[in-house]
C-alpha positions as CSV (number, residue, x, y, z in Angstrom):
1,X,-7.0,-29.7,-20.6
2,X,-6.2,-27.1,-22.9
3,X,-8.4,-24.7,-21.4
4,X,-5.5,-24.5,-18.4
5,X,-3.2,-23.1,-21.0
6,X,-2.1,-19.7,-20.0
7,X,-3.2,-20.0,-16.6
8,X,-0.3,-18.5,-14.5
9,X,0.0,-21.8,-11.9
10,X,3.0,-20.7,-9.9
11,X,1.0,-17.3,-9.2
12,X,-2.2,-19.2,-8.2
13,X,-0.2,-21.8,-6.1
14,X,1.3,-18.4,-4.2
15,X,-1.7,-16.7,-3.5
16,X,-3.4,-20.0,-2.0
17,X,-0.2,-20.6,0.3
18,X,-0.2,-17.1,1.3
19,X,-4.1,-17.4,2.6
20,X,-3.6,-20.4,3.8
21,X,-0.7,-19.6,5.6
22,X,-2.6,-16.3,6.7
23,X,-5.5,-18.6,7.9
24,X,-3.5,-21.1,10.1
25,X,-1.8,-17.9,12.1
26,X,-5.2,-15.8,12.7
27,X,-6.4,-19.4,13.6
28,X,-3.4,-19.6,16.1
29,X,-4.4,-16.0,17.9
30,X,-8.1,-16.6,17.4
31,X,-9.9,-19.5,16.1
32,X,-13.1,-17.6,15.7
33,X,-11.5,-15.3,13.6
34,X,-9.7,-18.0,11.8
35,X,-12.9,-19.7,11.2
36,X,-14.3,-17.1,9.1
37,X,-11.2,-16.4,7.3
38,X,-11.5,-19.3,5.6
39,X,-15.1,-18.8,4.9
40,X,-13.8,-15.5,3.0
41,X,-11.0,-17.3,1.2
42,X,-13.9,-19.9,-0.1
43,X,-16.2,-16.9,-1.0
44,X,-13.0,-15.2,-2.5
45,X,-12.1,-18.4,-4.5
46,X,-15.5,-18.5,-5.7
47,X,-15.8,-14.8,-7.0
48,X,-12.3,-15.8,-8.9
49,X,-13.9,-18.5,-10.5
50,X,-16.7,-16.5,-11.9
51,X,-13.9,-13.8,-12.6
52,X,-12.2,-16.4,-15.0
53,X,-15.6,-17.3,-16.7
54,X,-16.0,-13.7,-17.7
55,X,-14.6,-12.0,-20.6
56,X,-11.6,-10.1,-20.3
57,X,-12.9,-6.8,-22.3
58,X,-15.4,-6.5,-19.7
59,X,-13.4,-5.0,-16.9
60,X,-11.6,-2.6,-19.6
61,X,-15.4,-1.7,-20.7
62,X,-16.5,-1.1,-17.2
63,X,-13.5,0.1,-15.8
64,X,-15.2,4.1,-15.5
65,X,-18.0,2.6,-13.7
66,X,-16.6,0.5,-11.1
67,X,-14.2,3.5,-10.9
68,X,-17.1,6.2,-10.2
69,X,-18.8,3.4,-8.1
70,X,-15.9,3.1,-5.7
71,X,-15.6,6.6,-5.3
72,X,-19.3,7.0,-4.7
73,X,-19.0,4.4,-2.2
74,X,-16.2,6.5,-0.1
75,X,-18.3,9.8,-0.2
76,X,-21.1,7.4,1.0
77,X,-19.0,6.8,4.0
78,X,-20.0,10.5,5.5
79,X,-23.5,10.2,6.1
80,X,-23.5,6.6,6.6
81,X,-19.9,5.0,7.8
82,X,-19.6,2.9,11.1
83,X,-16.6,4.4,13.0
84,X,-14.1,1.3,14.3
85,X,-11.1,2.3,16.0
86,X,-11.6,5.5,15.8
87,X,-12.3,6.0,11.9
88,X,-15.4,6.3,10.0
89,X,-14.1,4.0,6.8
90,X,-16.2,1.5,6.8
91,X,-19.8,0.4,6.2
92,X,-21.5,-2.5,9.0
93,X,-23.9,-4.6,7.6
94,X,-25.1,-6.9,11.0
95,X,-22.1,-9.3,11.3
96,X,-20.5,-8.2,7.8
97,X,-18.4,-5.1,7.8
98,X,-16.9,-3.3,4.6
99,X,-14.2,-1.1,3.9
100,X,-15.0,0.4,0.6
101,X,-11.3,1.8,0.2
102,X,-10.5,-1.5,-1.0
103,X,-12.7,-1.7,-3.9
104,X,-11.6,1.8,-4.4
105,X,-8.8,0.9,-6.0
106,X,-9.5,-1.8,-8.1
107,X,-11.8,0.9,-9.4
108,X,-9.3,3.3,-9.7
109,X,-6.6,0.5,-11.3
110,X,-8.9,-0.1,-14.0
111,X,-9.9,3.6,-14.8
112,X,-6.0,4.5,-15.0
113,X,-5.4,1.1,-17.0
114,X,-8.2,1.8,-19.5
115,X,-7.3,5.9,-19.5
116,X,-3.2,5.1,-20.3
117,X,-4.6,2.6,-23.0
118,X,-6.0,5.2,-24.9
119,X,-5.2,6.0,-28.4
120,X,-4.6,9.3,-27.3
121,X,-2.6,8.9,-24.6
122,X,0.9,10.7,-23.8
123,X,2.6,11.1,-21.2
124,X,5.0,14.2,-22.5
125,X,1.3,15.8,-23.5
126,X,0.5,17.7,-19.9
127,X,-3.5,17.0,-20.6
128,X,-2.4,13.7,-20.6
129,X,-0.1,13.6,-17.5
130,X,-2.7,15.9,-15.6
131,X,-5.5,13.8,-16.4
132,X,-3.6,10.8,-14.6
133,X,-2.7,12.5,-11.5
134,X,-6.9,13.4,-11.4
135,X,-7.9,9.9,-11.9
136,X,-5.3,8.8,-9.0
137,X,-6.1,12.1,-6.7
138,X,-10.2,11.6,-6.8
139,X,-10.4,8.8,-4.8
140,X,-6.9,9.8,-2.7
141,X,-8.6,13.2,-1.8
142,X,-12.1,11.8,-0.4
143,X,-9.3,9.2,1.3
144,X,-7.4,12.2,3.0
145,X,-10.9,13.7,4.0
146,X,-11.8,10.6,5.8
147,X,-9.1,10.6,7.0
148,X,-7.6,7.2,6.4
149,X,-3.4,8.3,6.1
150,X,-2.5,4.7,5.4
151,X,-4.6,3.5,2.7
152,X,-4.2,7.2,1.5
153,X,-0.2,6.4,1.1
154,X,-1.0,3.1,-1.4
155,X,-2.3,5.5,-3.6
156,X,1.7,5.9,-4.7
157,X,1.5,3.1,-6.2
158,X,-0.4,4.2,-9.4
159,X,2.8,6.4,-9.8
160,X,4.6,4.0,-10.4
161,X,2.1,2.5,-12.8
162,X,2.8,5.6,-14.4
163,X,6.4,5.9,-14.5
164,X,6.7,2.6,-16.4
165,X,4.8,4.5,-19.1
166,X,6.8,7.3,-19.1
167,X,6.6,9.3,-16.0
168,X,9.9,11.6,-14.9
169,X,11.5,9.8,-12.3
170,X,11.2,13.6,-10.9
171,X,8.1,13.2,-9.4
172,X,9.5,10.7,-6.7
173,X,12.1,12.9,-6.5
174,X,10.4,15.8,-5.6
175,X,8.1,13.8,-3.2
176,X,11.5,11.9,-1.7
177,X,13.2,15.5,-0.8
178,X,9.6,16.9,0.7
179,X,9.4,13.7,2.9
180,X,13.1,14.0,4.1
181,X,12.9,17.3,5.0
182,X,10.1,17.0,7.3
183,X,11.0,14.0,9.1
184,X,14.7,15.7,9.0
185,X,13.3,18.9,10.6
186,X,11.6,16.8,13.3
187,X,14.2,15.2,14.7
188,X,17.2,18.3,14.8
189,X,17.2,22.2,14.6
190,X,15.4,23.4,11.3
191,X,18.1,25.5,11.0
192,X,20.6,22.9,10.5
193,X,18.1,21.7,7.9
194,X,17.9,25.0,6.3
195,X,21.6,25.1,5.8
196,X,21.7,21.8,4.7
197,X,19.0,22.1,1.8
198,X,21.4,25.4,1.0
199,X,24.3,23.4,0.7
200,X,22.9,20.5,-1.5
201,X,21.4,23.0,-3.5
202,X,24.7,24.7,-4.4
203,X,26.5,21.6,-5.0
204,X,24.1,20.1,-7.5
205,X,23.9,23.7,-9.5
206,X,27.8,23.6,-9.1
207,X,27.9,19.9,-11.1
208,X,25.1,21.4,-13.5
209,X,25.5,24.8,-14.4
210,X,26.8,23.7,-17.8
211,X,22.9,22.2,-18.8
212,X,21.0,25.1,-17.1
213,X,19.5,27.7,-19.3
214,X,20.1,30.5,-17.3
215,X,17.6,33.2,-17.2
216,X,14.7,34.6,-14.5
217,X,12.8,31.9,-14.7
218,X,15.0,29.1,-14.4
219,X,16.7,31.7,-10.8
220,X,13.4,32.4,-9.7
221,X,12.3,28.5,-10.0
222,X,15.6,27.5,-7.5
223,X,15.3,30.3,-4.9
224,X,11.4,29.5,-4.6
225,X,12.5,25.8,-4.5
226,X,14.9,26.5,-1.3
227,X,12.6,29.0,-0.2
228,X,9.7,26.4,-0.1
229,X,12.2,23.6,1.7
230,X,13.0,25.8,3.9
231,X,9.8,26.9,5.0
232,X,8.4,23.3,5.1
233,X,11.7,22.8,7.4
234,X,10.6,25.4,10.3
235,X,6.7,24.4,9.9
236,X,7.4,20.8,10.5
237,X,7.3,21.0,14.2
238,X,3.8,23.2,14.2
239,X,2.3,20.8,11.7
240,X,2.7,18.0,14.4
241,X,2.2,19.5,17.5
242,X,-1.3,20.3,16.1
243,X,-1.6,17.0,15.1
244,X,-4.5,14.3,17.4
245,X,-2.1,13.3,20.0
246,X,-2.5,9.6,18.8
247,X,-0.9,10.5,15.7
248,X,1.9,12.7,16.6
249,X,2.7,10.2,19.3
250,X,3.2,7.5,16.4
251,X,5.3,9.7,14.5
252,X,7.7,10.7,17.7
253,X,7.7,6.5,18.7
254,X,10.5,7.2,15.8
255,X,12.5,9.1,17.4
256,X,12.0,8.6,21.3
257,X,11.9,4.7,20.6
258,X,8.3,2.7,22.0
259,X,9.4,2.5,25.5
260,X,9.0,6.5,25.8
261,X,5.0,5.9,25.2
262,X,4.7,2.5,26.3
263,X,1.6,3.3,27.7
264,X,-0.2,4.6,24.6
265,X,1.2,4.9,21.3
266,X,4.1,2.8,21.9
267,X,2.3,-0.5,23.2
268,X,1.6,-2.1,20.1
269,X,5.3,-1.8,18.5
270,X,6.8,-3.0,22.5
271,X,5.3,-6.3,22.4
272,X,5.0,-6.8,18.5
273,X,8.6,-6.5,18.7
274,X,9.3,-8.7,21.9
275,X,7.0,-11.5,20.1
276,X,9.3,-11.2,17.4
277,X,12.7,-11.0,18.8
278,X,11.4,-13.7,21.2
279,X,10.5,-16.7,18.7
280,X,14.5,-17.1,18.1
281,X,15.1,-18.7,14.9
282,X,12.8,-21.4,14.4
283,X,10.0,-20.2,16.8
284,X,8.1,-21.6,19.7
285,X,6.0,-23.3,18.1
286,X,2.6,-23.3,16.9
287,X,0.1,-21.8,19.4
288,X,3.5,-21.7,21.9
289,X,3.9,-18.1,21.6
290,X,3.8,-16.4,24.7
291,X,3.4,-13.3,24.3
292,X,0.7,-13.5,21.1
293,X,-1.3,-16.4,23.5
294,X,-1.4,-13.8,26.0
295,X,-3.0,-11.4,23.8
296,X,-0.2,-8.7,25.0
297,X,-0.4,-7.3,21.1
298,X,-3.9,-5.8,20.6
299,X,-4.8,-6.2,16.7
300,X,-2.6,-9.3,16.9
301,X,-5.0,-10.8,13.8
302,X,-5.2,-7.7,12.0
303,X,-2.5,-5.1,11.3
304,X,-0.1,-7.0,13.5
305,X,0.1,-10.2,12.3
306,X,3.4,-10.6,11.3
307,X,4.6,-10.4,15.1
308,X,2.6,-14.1,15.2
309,X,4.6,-15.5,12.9
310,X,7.6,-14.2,14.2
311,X,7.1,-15.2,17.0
312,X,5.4,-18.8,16.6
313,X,7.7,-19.5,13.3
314,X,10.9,-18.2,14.1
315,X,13.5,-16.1,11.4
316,X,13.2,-19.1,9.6
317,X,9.1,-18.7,9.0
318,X,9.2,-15.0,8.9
319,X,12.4,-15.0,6.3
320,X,10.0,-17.5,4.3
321,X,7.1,-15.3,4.2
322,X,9.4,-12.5,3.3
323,X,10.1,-14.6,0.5
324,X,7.0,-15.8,-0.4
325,X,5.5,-12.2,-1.0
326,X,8.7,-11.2,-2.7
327,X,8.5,-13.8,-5.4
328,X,4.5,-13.3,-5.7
329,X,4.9,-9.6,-6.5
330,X,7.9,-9.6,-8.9
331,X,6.2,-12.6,-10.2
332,X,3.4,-9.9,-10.8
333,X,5.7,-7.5,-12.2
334,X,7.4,-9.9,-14.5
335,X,4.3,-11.4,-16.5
336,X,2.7,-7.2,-16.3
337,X,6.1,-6.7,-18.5
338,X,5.2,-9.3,-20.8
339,X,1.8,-8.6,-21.4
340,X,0.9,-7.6,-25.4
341,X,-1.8,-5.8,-23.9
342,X,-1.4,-1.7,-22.5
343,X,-4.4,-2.0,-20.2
344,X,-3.2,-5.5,-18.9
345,X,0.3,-4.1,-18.3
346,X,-0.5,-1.0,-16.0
347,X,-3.3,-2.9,-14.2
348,X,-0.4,-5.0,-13.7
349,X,2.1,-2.4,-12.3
350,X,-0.5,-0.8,-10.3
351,X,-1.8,-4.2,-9.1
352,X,1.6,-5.3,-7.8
353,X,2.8,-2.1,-6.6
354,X,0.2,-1.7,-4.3
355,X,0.6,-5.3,-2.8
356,X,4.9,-3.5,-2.7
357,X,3.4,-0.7,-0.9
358,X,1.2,-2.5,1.6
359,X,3.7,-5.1,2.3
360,X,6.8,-2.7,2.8
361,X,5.0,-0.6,5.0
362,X,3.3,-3.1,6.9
363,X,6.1,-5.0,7.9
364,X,7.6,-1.7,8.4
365,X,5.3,-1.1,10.7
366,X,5.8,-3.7,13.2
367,X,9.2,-3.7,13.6
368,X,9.2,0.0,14.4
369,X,10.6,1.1,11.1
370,X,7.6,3.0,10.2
371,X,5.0,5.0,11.7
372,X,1.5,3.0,13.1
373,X,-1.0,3.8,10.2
374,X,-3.3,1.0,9.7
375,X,-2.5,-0.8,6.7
376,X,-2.9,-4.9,6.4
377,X,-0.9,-7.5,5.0
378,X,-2.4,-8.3,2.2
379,X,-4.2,-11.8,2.3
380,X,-2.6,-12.1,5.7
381,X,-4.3,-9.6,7.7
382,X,-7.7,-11.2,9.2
383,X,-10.2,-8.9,7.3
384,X,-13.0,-10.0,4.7
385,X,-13.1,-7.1,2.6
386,X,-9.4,-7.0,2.3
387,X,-8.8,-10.7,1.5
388,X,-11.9,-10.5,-1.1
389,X,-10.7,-7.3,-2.4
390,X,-7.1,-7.9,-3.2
391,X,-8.1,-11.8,-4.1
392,X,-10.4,-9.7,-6.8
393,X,-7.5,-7.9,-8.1
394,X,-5.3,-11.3,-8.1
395,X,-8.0,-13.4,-9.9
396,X,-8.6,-10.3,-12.5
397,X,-4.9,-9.5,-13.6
398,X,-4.7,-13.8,-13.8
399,X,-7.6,-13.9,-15.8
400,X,-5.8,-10.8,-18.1
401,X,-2.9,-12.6,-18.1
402,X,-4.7,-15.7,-19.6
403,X,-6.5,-14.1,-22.3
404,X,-3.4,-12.3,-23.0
405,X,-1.4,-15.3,-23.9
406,X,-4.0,-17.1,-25.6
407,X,-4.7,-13.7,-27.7
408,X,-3.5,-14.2,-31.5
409,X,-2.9,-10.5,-31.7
């Protein structure tokens, strides 16, 4: 069977435990569900298959379109999106229903892969590095329009794509300091905050003053700096009071803690996390749980899933699964290092940092860590346009991955 050299087993055998593992829990919560879960992990199996019989070169050829298809695909959703749950991001066809932002970006991980393969590409050359950001914020900006905040927060993981290449670890720097400000100013007096950004900022020019070139630009650059942190600090609270109640109440759930809107915002994260904290260590059992039988946790099968398996499976099957999606994406991340291949490697990163990104956040999400803001576990997450979307993106960094170690270049 030579053909099955280069064929990344351990990732394959990963991916079918996680679905199948995904399967059995929607199954647990609702069978109907279930059911047609595993219809989309056949169809999904099946589009990998053809995937593996293609060539490689193709989805570096026709990486631009499927790129300007995907985008074209979220303008589309304007005129003609089906609103569920109170956003218009998806498309309903009968029975079937799609959510194009999935598709999106693999669109948009092949159209950064095949840009940052170029022979012309550099990273310290600004057309370059602008030219990145515009490929990653088309799609992000029709996103944010939508709006669809969650999906529009995986689109960080193309950043990271980029800093493997070269990016200046600044940029998450920049974003890290924005983000900690605003939640900081939220929660205590923005003029604490203010004092506090003043403070840091002296210190760090205190350690550094011997490597800044001092002159008007470089003063005027650090007073507009603390200027602009500061004024983010005492706009914080405006920007979400005039936020939809739903989502300012998601953000406060933070601070006040669930029980405070246990009767909106707050319901979800209540009983996700007394399913959780109630399956002990090894669980109740399969179909035992209480509180996910009693469909107490509404999108139980969807966003929520994870409080099934805490709850049915115990620390023990939750610490597994933990495991399971740990090892699949630094499994991702390891062969992306390897590959000989430019375009392999940052549809790699981007690839496996999206599956960080969804995962982090998601689980996050349920045990009140993060803010409620829609975002599946990948392959886990009842959903047929997610499962066949990121089972796409598994089958067509695999197939990479095989051509690339049975490349004689």
């Amino acid at each position: 069977m030579k053909w099955a050299n280069g064929i990344d087993k351990l990732g394959i055998s990963l991916y079918l435990i996680l679905c199948t593992f995904a399967i059995a829990n929607i199954y647990s919560v609702e069978p109907a569900s279930g059911a047609r879960q595993a219809v989309w992990l056949g169809v999904s199996v099946f589009v990998g298959i053809i995937i593996f019989l293609m060539r490689a070169k193709f989805f570096e050829n026709m990486g631009g379109i499927i790129y300007i298809a995907g985008i074209l695909l979220l303008i589309g959703l304007f005129p003609f999106g089906t609103e569920i749950l109170g956003q218009k991001n998806w498309y309903k066809f009968g029975p079937v229903s799609l959510q194009p932002v999935e598709f999106a970006k693999i669109g948009t991980a092949l159209m950064l892969a095949n840009y940052v393969a170029g022979p012309h590409f550099n990273l310290k050359n600004n057309k370059s590095l602008w030219t990145s950001i515009a490929i990653i914020a088309a799609p992000a900006v029709v996103v944010l329009l939508i709006p669809d905040v969650g999906s529009l927060l995986v689109f960080i993981a193309f950043f990271v794509a980029l800093f493997r290449e070269g990016l200046s670890g600044w940029f998450f720097g920049v974003g890290f300091i924005i983000a900690a400000v605003f939640l900081v100013a939220l929660a205590i007096d923005p003029l604490y905050v203010v004092g506090a950004v003043i403070i840091i900022a002296a210190v760090a020019l205190y350690y550094n003053s011997r490597r800044i070139h001092w002159n008007v630009i470089s003063v005027t650059s650090i007073v507009a700096a603390v200027a602009l942190l500061s004024g983010l600090a005492f706009e914080a609270p405006t920007v979400l009071e005039k936020l939809p109640k739903h989502q300012r109440e998601r953000i406060e759930v933070l601070y006040k803690g669930e029980r405070a809107f246990r009767d909106t915002s707050g319901y979800n994260l209540l009983y996700s996390k007394t399913a959780i904290g109630s399956g002990g260590f090894f669980g109740k059992g399969y179909r035992e749980g209480s509180v996910t039988q009693g469909k107490f946790v509404p999108e139980q099968s969807t966003d929520y899933i994870f409080c099934t398996v805490g709850e049915e499976w115990g620390f023990f099957g939750s610490s597994l699964l933990v495991i399971l999606y740990a090892v699949f994406i630094g499994r991702i991340y390891y062969l992306s290092e390897k590959q000989k291949s430019v375009f392999n490697r940052v549809f790699g990163y981007s690839f496996a940092s999206i599956l960080l990104i969804h995962y982090a956040i998601n689980l996050g999400m349920v045990m009140g860590l993060f803010p409620t803001v829609g975002i599946p576990l990948p392959f886990f997450s009842y959903g047929g346009s997610s499962l066949l979307a990121f089972s796409i993106m598994t089958f067509i960094f695999f197939k990479l991955n095989y051509a690339d170690r049975n490349s004689l270049v």
